[in-house]
N, C-alpha and C positions, 0 to 999 in steps of 0.2 A: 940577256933575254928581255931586260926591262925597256928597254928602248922600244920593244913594239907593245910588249905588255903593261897592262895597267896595275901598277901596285895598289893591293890591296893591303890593309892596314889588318892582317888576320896572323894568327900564331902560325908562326913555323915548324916545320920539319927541319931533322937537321941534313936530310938527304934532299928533301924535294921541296917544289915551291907550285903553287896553282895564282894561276893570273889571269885578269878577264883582258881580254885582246878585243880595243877599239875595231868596232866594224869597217873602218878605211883602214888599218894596217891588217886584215885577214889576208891581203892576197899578197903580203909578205912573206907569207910562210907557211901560201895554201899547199905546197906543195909538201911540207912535213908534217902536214895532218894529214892530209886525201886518202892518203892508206888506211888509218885507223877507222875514219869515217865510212871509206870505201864500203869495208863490211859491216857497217850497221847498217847503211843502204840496203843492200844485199840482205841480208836478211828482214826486211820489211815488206816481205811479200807484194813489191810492185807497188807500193804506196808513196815508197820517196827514190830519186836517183841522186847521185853523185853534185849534178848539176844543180837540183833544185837545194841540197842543202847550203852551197857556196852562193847560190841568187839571196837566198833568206842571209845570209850573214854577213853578207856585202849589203844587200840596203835595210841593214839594220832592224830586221822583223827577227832575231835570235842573235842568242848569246854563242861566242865561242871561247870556252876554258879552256887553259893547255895546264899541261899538269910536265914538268920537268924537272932533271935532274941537276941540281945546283954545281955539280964538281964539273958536267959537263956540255950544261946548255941544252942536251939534249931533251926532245919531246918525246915522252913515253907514254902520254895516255890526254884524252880531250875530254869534254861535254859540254854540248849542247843545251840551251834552256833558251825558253820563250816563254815570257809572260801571257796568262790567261785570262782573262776578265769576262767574267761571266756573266748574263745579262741580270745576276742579282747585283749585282755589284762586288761576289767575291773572287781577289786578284790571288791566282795559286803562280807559281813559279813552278813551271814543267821544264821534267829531267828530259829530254829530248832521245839524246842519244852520247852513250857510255861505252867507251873505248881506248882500248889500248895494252899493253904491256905491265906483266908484275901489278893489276888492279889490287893486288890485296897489300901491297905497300904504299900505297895511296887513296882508295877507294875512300875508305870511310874520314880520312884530313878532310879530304873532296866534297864528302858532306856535309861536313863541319862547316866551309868554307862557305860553300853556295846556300846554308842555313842562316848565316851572317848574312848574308848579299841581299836572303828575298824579307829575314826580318827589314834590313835596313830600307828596301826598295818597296816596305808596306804592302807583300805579302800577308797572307791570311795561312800560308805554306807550300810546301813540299807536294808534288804527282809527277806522277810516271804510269806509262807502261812500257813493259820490257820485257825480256827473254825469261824463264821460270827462274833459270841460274843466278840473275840479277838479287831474286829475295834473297839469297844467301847474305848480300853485303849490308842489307837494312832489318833482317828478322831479329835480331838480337837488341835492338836499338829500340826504346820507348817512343811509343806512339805509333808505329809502322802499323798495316794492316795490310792483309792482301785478297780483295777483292776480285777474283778473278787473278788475272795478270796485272791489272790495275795499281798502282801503290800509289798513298799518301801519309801526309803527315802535317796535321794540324798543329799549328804554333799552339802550347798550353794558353798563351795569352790572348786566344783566338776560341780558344771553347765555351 
């Protein structure tokens, strides 16, 4: 899988591995995300289609995570992120859209991972918003907050 993925220098699993996927190699293997993606479209009340998330990941305005299984290559779960820069000048790293299979064998590595990404990429943190079901995977975790449906997470080095 590393051949279209970008290795990231982050702790492993010994089951799964998450890789950020160069925005020219996405339409290698738009076709074994589109499903998971499918329905987060789908549930976005008419806000995003199918189409508009693969235009954003192809010219480079989001990120696309794949989240796979090492014994078998296969893709079992994605995410979406786009940098936000706000006209104060604070840059948050948005969780876009979260999907796929077995989330609770990966979800929270996932965060781990994309928590390294936006320190590294000089974030100030972590937002989202998402389905109510989503707080499940960040309530336990220090710093979370849920404002509404809304969620973030300020780097402590950022307070």
């Amino acid at each position: 899988m590393n051949q279209v993925a970008q290795k990231l220098e982050i702790e492993e699993s010994l089951e799964h591995e998450i890789s950020l996927v160069p925005f020219d190699k996405v339409p290698l293997i738009w076709k074994k995300v589109e499903k998971y993606l499918k329905k987060s479209a789908n549930r976005s009340g008419g806000r995003t289609r199918i189409e508009d998330i693969y235009y954003e990941l192809i010219n480079n305005k989001t990120n696309l995570w794949i989240i796979f299984e090492k014994k078998s290559d296969e893709i079992i779960g994605v995410q979406i992120t786009l940098f936000n820069t706000y006209p104060t000048g604070k840059k948050m790293l948005n969780l876009e859209h979260t999907a796929g299979i077995n989330m609770q064998d990966w979800v929270e590595k996932g965060i781990d991972v994309i928590t390294k990404f936006a320190k590294d990429t000089e974030c100030e943190g972590l937002e989202g918003i998402g389905r109510h079901g989503q707080w499940n995977w960040v309530k336990n975790k220090k710093g979370w907050k849920k404002p509404a449906t809304f969620y973030e997470y300020i780097f402590e080095e950022n307070k």
